[in-house]
C-alpha positions in Angstrom: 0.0 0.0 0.0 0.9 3.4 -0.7 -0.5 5.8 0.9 -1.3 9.7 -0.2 1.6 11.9 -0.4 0.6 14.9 2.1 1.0 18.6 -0.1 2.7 21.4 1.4 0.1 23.5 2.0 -2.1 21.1 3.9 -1.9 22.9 7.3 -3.9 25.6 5.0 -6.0 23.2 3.2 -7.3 22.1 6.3 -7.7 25.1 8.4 -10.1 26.2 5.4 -11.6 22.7 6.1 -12.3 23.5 9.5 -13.4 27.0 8.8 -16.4 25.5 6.8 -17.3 24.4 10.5 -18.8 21.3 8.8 -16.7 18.0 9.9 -18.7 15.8 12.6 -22.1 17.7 11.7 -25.0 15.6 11.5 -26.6 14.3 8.6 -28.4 16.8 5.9 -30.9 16.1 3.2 -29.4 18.1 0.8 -26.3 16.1 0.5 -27.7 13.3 1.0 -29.7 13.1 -1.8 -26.2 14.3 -4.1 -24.4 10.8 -3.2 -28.0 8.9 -3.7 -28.4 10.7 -7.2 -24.5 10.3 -7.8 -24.7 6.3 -7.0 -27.6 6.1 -9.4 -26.1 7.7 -12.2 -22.6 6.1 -11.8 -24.7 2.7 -11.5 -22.5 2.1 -8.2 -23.5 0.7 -4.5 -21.1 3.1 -2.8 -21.2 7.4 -3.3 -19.8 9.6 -0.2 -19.1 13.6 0.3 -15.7 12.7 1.7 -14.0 15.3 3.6 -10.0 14.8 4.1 -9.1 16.1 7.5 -5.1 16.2 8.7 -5.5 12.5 9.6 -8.9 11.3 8.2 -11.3 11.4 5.9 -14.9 11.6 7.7 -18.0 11.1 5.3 -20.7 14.4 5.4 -23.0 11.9 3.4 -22.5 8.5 2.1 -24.7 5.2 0.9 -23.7 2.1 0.7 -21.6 2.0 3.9 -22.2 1.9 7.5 -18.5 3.7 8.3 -18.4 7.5 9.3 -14.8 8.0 9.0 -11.6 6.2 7.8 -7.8 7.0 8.6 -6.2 8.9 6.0 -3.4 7.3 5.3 -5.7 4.4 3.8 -8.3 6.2 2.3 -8.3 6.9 -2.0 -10.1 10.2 -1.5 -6.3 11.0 -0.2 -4.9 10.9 -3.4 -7.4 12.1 -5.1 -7.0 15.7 -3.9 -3.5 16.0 -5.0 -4.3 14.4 -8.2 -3.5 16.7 -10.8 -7.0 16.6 -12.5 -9.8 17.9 -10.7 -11.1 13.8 -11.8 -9.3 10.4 -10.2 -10.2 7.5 -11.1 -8.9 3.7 -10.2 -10.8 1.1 -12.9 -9.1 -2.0 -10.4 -7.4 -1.4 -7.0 -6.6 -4.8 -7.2 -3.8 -4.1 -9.7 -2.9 -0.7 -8.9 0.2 -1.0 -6.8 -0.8 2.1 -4.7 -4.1 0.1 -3.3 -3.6 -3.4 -4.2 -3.1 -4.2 -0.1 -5.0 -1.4 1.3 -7.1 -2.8 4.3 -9.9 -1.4 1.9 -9.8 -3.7 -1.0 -8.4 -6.2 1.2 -11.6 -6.2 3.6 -15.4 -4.2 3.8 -15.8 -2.2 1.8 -14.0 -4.7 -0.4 -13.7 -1.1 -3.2 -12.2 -2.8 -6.3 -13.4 0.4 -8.3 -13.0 4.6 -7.1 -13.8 7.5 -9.0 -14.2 11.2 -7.7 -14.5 14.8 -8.4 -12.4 17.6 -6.4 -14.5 19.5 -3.9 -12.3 23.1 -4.6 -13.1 25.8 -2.2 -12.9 29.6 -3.9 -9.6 30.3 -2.3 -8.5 27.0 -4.2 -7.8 23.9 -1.6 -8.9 20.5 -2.6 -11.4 19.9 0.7 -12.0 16.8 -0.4 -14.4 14.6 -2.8 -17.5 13.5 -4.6 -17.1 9.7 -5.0 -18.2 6.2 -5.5 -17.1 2.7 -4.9 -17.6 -0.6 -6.2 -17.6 -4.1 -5.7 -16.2 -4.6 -9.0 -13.8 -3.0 -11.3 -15.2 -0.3 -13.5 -14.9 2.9 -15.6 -17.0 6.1 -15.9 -18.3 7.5 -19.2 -17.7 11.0 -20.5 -21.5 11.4 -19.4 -21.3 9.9 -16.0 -18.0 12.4 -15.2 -19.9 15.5 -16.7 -22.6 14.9 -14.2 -20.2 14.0 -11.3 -18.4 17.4 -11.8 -22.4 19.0 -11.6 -22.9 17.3 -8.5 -19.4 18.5 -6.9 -20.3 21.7 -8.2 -23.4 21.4 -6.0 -21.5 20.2 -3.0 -19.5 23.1 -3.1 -22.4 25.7 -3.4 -23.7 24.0 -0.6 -20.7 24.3 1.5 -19.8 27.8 0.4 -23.3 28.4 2.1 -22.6 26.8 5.5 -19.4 29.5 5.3 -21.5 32.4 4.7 -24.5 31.2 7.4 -21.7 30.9 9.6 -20.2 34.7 8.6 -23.8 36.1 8.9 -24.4 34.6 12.2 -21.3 35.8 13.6 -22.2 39.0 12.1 -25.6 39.0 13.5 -24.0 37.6 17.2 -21.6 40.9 17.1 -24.0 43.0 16.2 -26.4 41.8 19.5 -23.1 42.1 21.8 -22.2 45.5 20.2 -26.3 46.5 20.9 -25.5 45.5 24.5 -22.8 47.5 25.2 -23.9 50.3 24.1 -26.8 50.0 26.3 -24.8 49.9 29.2 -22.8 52.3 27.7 -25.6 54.6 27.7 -26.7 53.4 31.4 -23.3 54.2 33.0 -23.2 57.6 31.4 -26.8 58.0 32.7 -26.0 56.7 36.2 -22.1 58.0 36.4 -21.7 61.1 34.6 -25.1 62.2 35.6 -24.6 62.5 39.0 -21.3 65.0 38.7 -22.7 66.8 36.4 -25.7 67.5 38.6 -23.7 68.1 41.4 -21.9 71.3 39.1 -25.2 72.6 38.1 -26.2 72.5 41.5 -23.0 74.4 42.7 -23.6 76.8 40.1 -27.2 77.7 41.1 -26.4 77.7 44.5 -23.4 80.3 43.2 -25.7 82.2 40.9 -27.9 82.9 43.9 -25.2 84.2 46.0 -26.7 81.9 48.6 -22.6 80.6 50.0 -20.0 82.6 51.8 -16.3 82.8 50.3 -14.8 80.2 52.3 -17.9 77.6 51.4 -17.6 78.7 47.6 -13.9 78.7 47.6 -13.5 75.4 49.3 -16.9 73.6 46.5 -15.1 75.5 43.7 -11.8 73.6 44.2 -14.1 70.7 44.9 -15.6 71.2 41.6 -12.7 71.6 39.7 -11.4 67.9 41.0 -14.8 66.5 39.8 -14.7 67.7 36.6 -11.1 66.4 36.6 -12.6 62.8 37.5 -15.8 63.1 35.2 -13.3 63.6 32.2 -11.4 60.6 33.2 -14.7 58.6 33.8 -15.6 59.3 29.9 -12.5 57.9 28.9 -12.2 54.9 30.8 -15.6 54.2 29.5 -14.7 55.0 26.0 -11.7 52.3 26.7 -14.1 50.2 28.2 -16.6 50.2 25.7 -13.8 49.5 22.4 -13.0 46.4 25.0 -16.6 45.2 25.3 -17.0 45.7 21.4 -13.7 44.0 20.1 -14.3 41.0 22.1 -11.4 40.7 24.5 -11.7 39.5 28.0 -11.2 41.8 31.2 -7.5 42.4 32.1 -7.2 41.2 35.5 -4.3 42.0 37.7 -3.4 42.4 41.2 -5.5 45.5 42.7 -4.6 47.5 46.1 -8.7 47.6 46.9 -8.3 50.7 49.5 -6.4 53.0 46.9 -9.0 52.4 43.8 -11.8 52.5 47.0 -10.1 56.0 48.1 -10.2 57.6 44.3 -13.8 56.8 43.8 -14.6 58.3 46.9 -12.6 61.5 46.2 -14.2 62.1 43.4 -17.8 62.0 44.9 -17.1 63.9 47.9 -18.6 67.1 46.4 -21.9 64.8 45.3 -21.9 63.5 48.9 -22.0 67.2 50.6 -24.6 68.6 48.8 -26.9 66.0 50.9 -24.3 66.6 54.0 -23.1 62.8 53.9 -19.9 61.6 54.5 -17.9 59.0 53.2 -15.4 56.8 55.6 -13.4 54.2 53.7 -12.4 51.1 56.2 -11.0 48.3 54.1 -7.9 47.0 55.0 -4.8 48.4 53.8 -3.0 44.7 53.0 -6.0 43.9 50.9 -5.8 42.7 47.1 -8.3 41.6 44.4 -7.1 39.7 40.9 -10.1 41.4 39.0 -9.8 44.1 36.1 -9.2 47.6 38.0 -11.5 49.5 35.8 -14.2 47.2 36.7 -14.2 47.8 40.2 -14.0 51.1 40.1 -17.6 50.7 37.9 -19.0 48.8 41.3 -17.7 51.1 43.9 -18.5 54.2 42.0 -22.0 52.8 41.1 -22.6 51.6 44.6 -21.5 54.8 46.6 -23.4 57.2 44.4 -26.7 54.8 44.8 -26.0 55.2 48.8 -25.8 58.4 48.5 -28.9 58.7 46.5 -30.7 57.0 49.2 -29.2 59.0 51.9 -29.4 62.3 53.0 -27.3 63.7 56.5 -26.0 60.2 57.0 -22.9 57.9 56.7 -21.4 55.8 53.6 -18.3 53.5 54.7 -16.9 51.2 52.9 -15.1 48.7 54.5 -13.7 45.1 53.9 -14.1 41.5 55.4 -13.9 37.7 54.3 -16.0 34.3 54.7 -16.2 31.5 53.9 -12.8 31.9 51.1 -14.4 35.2 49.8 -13.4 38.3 50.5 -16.6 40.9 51.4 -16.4 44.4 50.1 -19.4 46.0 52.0 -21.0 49.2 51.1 -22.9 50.4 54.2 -25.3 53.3 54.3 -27.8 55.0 56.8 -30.2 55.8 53.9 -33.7 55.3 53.4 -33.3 51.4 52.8 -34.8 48.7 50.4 -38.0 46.7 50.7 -37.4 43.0 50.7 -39.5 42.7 47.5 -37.3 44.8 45.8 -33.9 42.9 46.9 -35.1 39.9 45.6 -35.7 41.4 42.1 -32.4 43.0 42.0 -30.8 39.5 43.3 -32.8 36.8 41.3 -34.8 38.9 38.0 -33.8 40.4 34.9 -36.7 43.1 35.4 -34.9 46.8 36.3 -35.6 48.4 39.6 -35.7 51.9 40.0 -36.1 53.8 42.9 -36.2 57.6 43.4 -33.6 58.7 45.8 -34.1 60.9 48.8 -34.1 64.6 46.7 -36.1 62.9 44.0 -33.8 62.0 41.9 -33.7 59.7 38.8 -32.2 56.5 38.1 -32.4 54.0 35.0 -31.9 50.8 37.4 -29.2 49.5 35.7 -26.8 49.9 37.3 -27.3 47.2 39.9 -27.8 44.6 37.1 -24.4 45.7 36.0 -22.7 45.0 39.0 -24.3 41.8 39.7 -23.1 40.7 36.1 -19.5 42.0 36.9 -19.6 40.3 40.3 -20.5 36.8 39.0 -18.2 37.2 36.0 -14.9 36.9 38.5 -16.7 33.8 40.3 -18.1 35.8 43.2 -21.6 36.9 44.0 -23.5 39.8 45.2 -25.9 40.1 48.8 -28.2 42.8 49.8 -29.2 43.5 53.6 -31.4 46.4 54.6 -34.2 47.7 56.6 -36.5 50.4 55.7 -35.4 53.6 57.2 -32.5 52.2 58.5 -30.0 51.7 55.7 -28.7 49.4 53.4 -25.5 46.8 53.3 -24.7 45.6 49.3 -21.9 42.9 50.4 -19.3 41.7 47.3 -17.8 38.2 47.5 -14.7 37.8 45.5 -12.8 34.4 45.5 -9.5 34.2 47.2 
């Protein structure tokens, strides 16, 4: 036996094979009926779609035989593809010295006669071919090989359709994730740059009515100056954010000091927190590290201080840390109005959005939450709520160790 000489380009041959996405694929009517109609016209038992992987060929379609794959190294559809005509044909395997001891003339299938047509991809790789087998020797007339190269023709459109399904699909799949994140692109500009921006117009009316002394104005102007700093660098870590979520790639986690991101994002809502004289106390441990993507948790904390102090009004907001159970707990506390346990179960266990006007009224698209509870799970932690109306609220983050 001789088997198939392998071309150079085969590692491109059969990464184009495996783009079609089509090896190991159940059985289709459409091809189907090609081998049945090839087998009739060829006047043979045997027709098969063969496919040549890097070490098998593995049957799409077939009649005749109950096999789904053979090795490669035996198989005639082997040499077919790097036959020089787009037709191979072997009248006797018997007395061709290249087959006259393969396993498959020696045993079932018992093939004595093969003929087949290259199935050519556009970019020009031999994926296989459009065969059939017989018991006996034979030969193919002009008439029988015109309709054969039909047929492959046919097996090829068909293909060249599974590739452009898959393309569309892909297409259609990016386009639903792209939809997505801009939606929460939109929802964190509602929920994060909202707020600042709120809390400057409010400084300004307050200014415009001369209703501050110098020292007060001096100390919210400086105030506001750092918030507008932290605003612009909001919009650009969600620009960066958003070209992440849209190309695909995964989160870049790395080793974060939790109190330092914790102390920025309080920073930069101090002025928020004084128009509703709050204040903000961060407690988490100074030793403590996260392996999570940085920009991500400052998303939660920033999202989950601004909703306490939405809820609160002359209270407290600490942040402080704590582990259980081989989590560690980042706890948001507040003295705010609270949450109704119907309401925590929605946020914990439904898709619907919650919204909740805060204590001066104000707006919110209740998406936020949903956000963090899909960040949370997405490093392998989870997300509680404790609270009691009028008495505040705890959100507790578990992150693996």
């Amino acid at each position: 036996m001789k088997p198939a000489p392998i071309p150079q380009n085969d590692l491109l041959r059969v990464k184009e094979l495996h783009d079609f996405s089509i090896l190991d694929t159940p059985e289709e009517t459409a091809f189907n009926e090609i081998v049945q109609l090839a087998a009739h016209i060829c006047e043979t038992p045997i027709a098969m779609v063969s496919l040549v992987d890097r070490d098998r060929q593995w049957f799409k379609a077939k009649t005749g035989v109950s096999a789904t794959q053979t090795p490669r190294s035996v198989s005639f559809c082997g040499h077919g593809i790097v036959n020089e005509s787009d037709f191979f044909e072997v009248p006797d395997a018997r007395q061709d010295e290249r087959f006259k001891d393969n396993p498959l003339v020696l045993g079932d299938p018992f093939v004595r006669f093969y003929a087949g047509i290259k199935l050519v991809s556009k970019n020009g790789y031999a994926l296989g071919m459009l065969c059939v087998n017989d018991t006996k020797p034979g030969k193919l007339n002009p008439g029988q090989i015109e309709v054969m190269k039909v047929l492959a023709n046919h097996v090829t459109d068909l293909l060249d359709l599974k590739i452009t399904q898959k393309i569309s699909d892909e297409k259609s799949e990016k386009i639903k994730t792209q939809n997505e994140v801009l939606k929460k692109m939109i929802s964190i500009i509602a929920h994060d740059i909202r707020g600042p921006i709120g809390s400057l117009k409010h400084f300004f009316e307050l200014n415009e009515m001369n209703l501050m002394d110098q020292d007060t104005k001096k100390v919210l102007f400086n105030m506001s100056v750092t918030q507008i700093d932290n605003t612009l660098d909001l919009l650009n870590n969600l620009v960066d954010w958003g070209k992440i979520q849209m190309t695909g790639q995964q989160p870049c986690h790395q080793k974060i000091k939790v109190r330092e991101l914790v102390s920025d994002e309080l920073l930069a809502l101090r002025l928020t927190a004084s128009f509703k004289k709050n204040s903000l106390k961060n407690l988490v441990s100074e030793s403590l590290t996260l392996n999570m993507d940085a920009d991500m948790f400052r998303f939660i904390i920033r999202n989950l201080v601004t909703n306490a102090i939405k809820f609160t009004c002359e209270g407290d907001i600490v942040v402080y840390s704590d582990s259980c159970d081989g989590f560690y707990q980042i706890i948001i506390n507040d003295s705010g109005k609270g949450i109704s346990p119907e309401s925590i179960q929605k946020i914990l266990s439904d898709d619907n959005l919650i919204s909740t006007n805060g204590t001066d009224n104000e707006k919110g698209s209740g998406l936020g939450l949903k956000l963090i509870r899909d960040f949370v799970e997405k490093t392998g932690g989870r997300i509680d709520i404790k609270s009691e109306l009028g008495k505040g609220t705890s959100i507790i983050l578990y992150f693996p160790k």
